[in-house]
N, C-alpha and C positions, 0 to 999 in steps of 0.2 A: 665699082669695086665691091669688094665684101664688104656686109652690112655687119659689125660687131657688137653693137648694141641696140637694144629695144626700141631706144631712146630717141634714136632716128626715127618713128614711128610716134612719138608721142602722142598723147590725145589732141593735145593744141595744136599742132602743124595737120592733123587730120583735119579739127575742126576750122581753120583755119584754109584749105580746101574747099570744103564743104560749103562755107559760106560765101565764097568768091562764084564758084559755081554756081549757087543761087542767088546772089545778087547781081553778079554777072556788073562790076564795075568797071567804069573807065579809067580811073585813077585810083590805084592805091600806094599808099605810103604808109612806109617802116622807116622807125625810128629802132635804129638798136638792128644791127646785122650778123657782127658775130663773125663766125664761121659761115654763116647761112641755111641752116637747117630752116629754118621758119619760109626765108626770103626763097628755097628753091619748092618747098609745098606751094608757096601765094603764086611764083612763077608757072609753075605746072600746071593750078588750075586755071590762070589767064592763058596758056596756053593751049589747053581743053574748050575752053570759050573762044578761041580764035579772037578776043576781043579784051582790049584797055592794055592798058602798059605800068608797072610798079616804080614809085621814085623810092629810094631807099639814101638811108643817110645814117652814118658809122664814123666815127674811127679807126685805125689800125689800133688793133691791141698794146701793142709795144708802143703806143703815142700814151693809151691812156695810161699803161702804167708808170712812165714818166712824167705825168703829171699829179701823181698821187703819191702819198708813201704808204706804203703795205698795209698799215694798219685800217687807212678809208675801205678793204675791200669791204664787201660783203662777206658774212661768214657765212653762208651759204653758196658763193661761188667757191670751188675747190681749187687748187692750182693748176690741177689736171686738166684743167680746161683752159689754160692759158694755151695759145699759139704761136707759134716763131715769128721772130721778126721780119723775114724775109716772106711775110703770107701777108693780104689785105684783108678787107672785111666782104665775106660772101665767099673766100677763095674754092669751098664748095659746091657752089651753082654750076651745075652742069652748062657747058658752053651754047648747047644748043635750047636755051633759056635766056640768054643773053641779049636778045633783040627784042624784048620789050621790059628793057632792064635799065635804068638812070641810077646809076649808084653814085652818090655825093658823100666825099670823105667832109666831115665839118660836123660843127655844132649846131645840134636840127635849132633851137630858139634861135639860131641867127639864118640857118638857111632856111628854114618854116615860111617867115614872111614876104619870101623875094621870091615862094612859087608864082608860076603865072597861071595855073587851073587850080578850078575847085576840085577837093579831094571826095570819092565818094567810102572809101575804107581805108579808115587808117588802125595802123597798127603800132602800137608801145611798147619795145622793149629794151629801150635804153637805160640811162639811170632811173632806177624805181624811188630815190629818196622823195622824199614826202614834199621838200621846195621844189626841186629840181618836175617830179612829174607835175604840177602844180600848174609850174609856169609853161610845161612842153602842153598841157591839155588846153591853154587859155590861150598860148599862142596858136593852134592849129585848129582851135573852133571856131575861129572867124574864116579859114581855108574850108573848110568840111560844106558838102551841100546841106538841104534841107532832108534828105533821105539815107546821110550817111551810118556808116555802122562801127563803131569805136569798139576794137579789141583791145585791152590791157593785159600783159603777161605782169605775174609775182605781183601781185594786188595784196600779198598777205605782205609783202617789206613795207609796206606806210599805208597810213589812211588817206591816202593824196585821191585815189579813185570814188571812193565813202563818200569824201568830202564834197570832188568835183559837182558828183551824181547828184547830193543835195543840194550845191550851190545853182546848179541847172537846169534841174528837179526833172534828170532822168530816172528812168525806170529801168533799176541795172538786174541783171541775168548774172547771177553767180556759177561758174563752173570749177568741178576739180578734175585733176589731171590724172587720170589712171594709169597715166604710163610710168609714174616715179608717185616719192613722195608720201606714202602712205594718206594717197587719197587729200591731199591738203588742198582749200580753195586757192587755187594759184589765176585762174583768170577771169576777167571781167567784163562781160558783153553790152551794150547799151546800144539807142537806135535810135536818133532824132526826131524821127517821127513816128515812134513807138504810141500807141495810143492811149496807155498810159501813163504816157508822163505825165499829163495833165489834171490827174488823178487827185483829188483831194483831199483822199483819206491818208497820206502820206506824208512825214512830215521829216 
């Protein structure tokens, strides 16, 4: 359909491409789906690789706002971004994307440890709070291989990423988002077997 905002483009579902293509993983999972803008870039580039398949795990909108009252949102989500009830999470994904697609409606900390593969890219962009990303980054690092590569979206709403990176003592890659935002660091790259994590001079 007609493309009406930029936004569809962002830098992070490019980047977020770009990385799949060169790592060329088997397993990737998203936390946090949406509409599916991110989830049909990650798809498109597995589908460019002919190779791996994406788990992905959401709620429907209209669930989580019934579990909240208005005031939990973020003040940086707008309402214009809310979706109708009668739509799920991803209802954007092009159909022919679909076949290396596991979408799981549920709460990723509870469906995180009943996968049955190791993940080699995962992606966060579910709730950003500071507990909440905490416990989604500690429960999916014993999932993760030895070579994986953790993308974080909106790393500026908590220091949960900061923290993790220190407690882990990765070696994170700050980027900002040119597509919105006036340039704000909004995501966070890190890579298992980065060769500096190991780094000393770092604290």
């Amino acid at each position: 359909g007609q493309v009406s905002s930029v936004d569809w483009f962002a830098f992070e579902r490019i980047l977020i491409y770009v990385l799949i293509r060169y790592f060329r993983p088997k397993v990737v999972l998203e936390t946090g789906v949406y509409y599916g803008g991110n989830s049909a870039f990650a798809l498109a580039a597995l589908a460019k690789n002919n190779y791996g398949h994406m788990v992905s795990v959401d709620y429907p909108d209209s669930k989580i706002r019934k579990s909240k009252v208005p005031e939990s949102r973020h003040a940086l989500v707008a309402d214009s971004e809310l979706y109708s009830s009668d739509l799920g999470p991803g209802f954007m994904v092009p159909v022919a994307l679909h076949d290396r697609w596991e979408l799981i409606e549920g709460d990723s900390l509870a469906v995180i440890p009943d996968l049955k593969y190791q993940i080699d890219f995962y992606i966060h962009d579910s709730d950003h709070s500071m507990q909440f990303l905490l416990r989604e980054l500690a429960t999916a690092w014993d999932k993760l291989t030895s070579s994986a590569v953790l993308l974080i979206d909106d790393i500026d709403w908590s220091n949960a990423f900061y923290a993790f990176c220190v407690d882990q003592r990765l070696h994170p890659l700050l980027v900002t988002d040119n597509g919105k935002d006036d340039l704000r660091v909004r995501t966070g790259l890190a890579k298992r077997d980065h060769p500096r994590n190991s780094d000393n001079s770092f604290t």
